[in-house]
N, C-alpha and C positions, 0 to 999 in steps of 0.2 A: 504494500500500500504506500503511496506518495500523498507525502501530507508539503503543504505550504505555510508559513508562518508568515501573517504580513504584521508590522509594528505600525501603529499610530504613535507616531511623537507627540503630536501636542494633547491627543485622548490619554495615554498610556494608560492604553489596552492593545490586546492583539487581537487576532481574526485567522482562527485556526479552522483550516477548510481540507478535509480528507477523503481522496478519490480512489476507487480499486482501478486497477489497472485493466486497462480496453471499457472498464464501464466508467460511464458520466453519472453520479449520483441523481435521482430525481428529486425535483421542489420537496416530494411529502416523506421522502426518507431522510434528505436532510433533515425537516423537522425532527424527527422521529427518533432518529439516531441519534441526535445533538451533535452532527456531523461539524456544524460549525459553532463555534462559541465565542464568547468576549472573556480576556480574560483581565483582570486586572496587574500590574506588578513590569517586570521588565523583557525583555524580548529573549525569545530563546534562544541560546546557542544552536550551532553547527550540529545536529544527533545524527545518527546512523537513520536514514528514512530520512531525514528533516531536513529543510532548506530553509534559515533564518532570511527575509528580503528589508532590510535595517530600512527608516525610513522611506517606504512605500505607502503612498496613499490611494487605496483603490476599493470599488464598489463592491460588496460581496448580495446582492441583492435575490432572492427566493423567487422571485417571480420569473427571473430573468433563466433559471434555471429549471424549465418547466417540464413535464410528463410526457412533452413532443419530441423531447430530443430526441438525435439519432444516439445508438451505441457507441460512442466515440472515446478515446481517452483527454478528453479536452473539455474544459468547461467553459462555454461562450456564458462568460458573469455579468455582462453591460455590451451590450451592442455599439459597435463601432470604438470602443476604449480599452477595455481587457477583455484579454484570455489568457487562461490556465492552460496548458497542455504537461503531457509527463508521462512517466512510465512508472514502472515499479523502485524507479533507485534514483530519480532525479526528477523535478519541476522546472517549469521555467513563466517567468512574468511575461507579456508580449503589451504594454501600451503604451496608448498616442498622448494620452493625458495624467501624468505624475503626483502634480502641482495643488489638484484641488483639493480641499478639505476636507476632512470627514464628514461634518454635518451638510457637506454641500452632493458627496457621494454616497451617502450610506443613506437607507429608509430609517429610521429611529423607529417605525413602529412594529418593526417586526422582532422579536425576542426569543432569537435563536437557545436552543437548548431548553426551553420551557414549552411546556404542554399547551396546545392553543384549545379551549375549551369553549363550546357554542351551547345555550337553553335556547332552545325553539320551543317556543307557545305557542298548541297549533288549538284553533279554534277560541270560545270564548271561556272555557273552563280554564285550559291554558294559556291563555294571555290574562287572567286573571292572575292566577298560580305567578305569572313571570313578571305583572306590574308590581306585586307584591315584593317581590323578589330584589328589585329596580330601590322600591319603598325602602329595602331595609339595606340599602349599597352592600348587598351583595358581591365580595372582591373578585378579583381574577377571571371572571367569566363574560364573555359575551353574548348580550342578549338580544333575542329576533321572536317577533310574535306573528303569526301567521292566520289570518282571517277571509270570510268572505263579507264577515260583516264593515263596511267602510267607516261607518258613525263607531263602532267600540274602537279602530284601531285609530281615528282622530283623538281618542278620549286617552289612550294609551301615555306613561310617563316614557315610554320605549321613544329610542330617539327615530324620529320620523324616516329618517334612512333605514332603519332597523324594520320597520312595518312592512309586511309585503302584504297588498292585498291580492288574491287568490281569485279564479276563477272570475273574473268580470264580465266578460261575454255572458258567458252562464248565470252568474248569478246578481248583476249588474249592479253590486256592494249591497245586496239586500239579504244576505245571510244564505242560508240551507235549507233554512225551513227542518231543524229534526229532522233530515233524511241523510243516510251515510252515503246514498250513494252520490247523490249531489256534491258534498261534501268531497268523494273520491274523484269525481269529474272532473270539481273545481281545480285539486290541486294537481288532477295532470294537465290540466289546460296550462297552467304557469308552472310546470318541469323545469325547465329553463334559468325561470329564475330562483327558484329552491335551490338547484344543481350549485349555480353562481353565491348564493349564502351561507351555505355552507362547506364552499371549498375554502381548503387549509384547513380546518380543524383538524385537532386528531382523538376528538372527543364530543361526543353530540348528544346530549339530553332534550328528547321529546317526550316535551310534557301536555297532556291532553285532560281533558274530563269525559270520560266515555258514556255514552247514550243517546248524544246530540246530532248533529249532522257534519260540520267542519273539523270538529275533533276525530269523533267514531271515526269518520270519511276518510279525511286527512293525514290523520297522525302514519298510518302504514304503511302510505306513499312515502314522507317524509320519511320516515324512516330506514326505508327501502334503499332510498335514494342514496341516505349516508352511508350504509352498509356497505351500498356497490364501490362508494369508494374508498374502502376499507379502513374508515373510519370508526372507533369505538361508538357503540351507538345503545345507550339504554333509553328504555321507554320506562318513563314514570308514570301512571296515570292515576284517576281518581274516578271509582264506579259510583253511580248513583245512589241518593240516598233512596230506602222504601217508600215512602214519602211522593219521590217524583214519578212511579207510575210503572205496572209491568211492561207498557211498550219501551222506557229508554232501560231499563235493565236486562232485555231479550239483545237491544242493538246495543248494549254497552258490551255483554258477554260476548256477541260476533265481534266487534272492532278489539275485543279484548285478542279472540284466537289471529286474527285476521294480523296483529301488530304482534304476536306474538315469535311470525312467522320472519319478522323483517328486522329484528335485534339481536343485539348480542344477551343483553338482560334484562328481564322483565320485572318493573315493580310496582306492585298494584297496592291501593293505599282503598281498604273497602272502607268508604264513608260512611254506613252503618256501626261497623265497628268501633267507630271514633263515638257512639253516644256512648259507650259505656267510660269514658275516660270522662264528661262534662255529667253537670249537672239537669235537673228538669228544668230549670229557671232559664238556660242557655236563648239564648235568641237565635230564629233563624239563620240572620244574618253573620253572627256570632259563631255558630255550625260551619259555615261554608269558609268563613277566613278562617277556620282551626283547619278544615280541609287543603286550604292556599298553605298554609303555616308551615303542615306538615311536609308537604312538596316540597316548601323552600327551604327544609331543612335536611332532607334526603340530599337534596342536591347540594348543600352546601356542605354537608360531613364529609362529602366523597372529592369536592372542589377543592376545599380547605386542606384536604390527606396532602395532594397533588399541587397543588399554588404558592399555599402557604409555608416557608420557613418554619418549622416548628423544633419544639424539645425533640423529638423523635421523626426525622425527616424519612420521606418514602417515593420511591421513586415513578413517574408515569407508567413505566414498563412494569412494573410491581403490580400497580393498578388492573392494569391493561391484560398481564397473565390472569387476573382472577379473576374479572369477568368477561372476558371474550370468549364469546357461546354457551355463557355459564347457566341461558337459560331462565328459568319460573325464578324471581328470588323475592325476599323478605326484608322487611325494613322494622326496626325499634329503636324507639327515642326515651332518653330517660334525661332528666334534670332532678339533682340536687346535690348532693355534697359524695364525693365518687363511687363511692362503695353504692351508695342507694340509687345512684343514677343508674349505674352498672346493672342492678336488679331492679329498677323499673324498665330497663333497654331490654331487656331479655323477657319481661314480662307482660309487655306491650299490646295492646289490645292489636296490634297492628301485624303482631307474629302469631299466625295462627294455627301454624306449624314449627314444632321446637326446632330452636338451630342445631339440634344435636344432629339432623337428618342432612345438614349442609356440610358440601364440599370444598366452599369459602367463606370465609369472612372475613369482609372488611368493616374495622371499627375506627374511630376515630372519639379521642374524648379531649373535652374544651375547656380551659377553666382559666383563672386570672392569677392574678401572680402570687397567690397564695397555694399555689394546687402545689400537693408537696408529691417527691417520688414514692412514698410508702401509700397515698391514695390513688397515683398511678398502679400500684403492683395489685391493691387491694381488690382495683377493681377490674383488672386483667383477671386476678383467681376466679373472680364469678364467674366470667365468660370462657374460661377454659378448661372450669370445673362441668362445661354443658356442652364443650364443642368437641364434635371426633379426633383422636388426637393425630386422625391422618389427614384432618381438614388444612387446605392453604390460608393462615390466617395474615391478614396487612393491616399493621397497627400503626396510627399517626397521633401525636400530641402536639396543640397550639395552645399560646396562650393568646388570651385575648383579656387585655387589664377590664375591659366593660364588665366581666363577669365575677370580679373580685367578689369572695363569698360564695361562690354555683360554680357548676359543673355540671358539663351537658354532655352526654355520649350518645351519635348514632352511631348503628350496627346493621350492616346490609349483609345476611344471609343470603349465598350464593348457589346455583348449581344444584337444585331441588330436580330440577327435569331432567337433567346429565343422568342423573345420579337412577331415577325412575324409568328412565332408557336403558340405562344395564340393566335393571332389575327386569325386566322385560323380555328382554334376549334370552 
């Protein structure tokens, strides 16, 4: 492998870019690999493989490096200004332009070696779920809500660029009308532009409310779509409450199998089950944002593992081994001081099935800068006093000063369908 080191004198940082020989890396393995990085400190020396270029200023740009190239040993980085080429035991620089500056060459938005992480809100349950989301500055992730309705996504805190409305022709921003297939029409009508919102990630959460017409409809396309481009892709959803009627519980169950078909993991949050956690006095309204809550807090356990710097850092690839294709899986949330968060997380009206039956778990616990390591280990023992001890388990700790006093643990139970596929055979 020939690797390049170029130095930023006036950044000091470097820009380390590594190529197999006869192949050109693509855009989404670059990411993925953390093929390139920034690093801070001083330039490297001369290594066996390695080519120090001292003062070189030049673009290393993602887009520029895209999924069309041919198989070549050369990376065309900036059009008309540099190329890479090289073999296995040497590199070489080739540009017309030296001189210019980092922030005048380089994209600043793109952040090499970090996981790029996209919430799709497809429909109105889910652009709920992801205003909410928006509401509570939710870090590290990028948010997009997806409708036919045009008046919700005007209403939307989502940045207007982020909004994509769906199916116009067809549904000419006047909704679905509670019909899924409408709803599936609308979102292959705009293929196109879902394809285009969701390139780059290496991480895609569609979030829906199932029973409706835009979500049911929607979400599976969406979904599909991220998968093909092998893209980490869970579906979170939220099934209707008793309450809203056996027709959206018949079409929440179909869009249930139907999205089932089109992810790596699936996490269904039954809104029924959520009354046994509130009180009689609860208001409707009050019901349906615990239902947003919990959404944005699935997604944020698993965001936080992956984004976040924490006491116990974990890697995307880490992530990415435990749920890709892992299937039917399980979510519990607990808050209060570790140990009891620990065993309300595992006791969660929301796991309806013990995780002893799962083949992953990823947890994550949050607490402020009081959270000591002995009520980390404490409430590690609960959760590993009930997990199989052949299970893959990925454990992260953040602190977050807001929560000085509490401590909050999600725990996404993995690999329930895996696991009922063997048992099958």
């Amino acid at each position: 492998m020939a690797t390049c080191v170029v130095t930023f004198g006036s950044q000091s940082s470097i820009g380390l870019l590594s190529f197999w020989r006869d192949y050109s890396l693509k855009e989404r393995l670059i990411n993925k690999a953390s093929s390139l990085r920034y690093f801070n400190g001083v330039a490297y020396k001369k290594q066996t493989n390695l080519l120090s270029l001292l003062d070189f200023k030049c673009c290393v740009n993602s887009p520029n490096v895209g999924p069309n190239h041919s198989i070549e040993s050369f990376f065309d980085l900036h059009p008309k200004k540099l190329k890479l080429s090289g073999d296995e035991n040497d590199a070489m620089f080739y540009s017309t332009t030296i001189n210019e500056s980092l922030r005048e060459t380089c994209n600043p938005s793109y952040n090499y070696g970090e996981a790029k992480i996209k919430v799709v809100g497809v429909g109105g349950g889910g652009s709920n779920a992801v205003n909410r989301m928006v509401e509570h500055s939710l870090k590290g992730v990028e948010f997009l809500i997806v409708n036919t309705d045009a008046q919700a996504l005007k209403m939307s805190p989502v940045l207007p660029n982020k909004c994509l409305q769906i199916g116009q022709e067809l549904t000419r921003g006047l909704g679905a009308g509670g019909k899924p297939e409408i709803g599936m029409n609308a979102t292959n009508e705009s293929r196109e532009a879902i394809e285009e919102a969701v390139h780059g990630a290496d991480m895609v959460f569609v979030a829906a409310g199932m029973g409706g017409g835009t979500g049911t409809g929607g979400a599976p396309v969406i979904a599909g779509i991220a998968k093909s481009k092998g893209i980490l892709t869970v579906g979170i959803v939220m099934t209707p409450f008793s309450f809203e009627g056996r027709k959206r519980a018949v079409q929440a169950q179909e869009g249930i199998a139907a999205l089932r078909e089109n992810v790596d993991t699936l996490i269904i949050i039954p809104n029924d089950q959520l009354l046994a956690a509130v009180s009689q006095a609860t208001l409707m309204t009050e019901a349906f944002n615990l239902a947003d809550d919990i959404l944005r807090q699935g997604v944020r356990g698993i965001s936080d593992i992956i984004m976040i710097p924490g006491l116990v850092n974990v890697d995307f690839a880490d992530v990415h081994a435990i749920m890709k294709d892992a299937g039917s899986s399980l979510m519990g949330i607990g808050k209060s001081r570790a140990r009891d968060a620990a065993l309300n997380a595992i006791q969660s009206p929301l796991l309806d099935i013990g995780i002893e039956r799962a083949i992953g778990i990823v947890w994550n616990i949050t607490g402020g800068t009081d959270l000591t390591l002995f009520e980390v280990n404490a409430a590690a023992e609960v959760i590993y006093d009930l997990v199989d001890p052949k299970a893959n388990l990925i454990f992260g700790a953040v602190i977050d000063p807001s929560l000085c006093g509490q401590v909050s643990i999600t725990l996404i139970a993995t690999g329930f369908k895996r696991q009922e596929d063997r048992k099958g055979k």
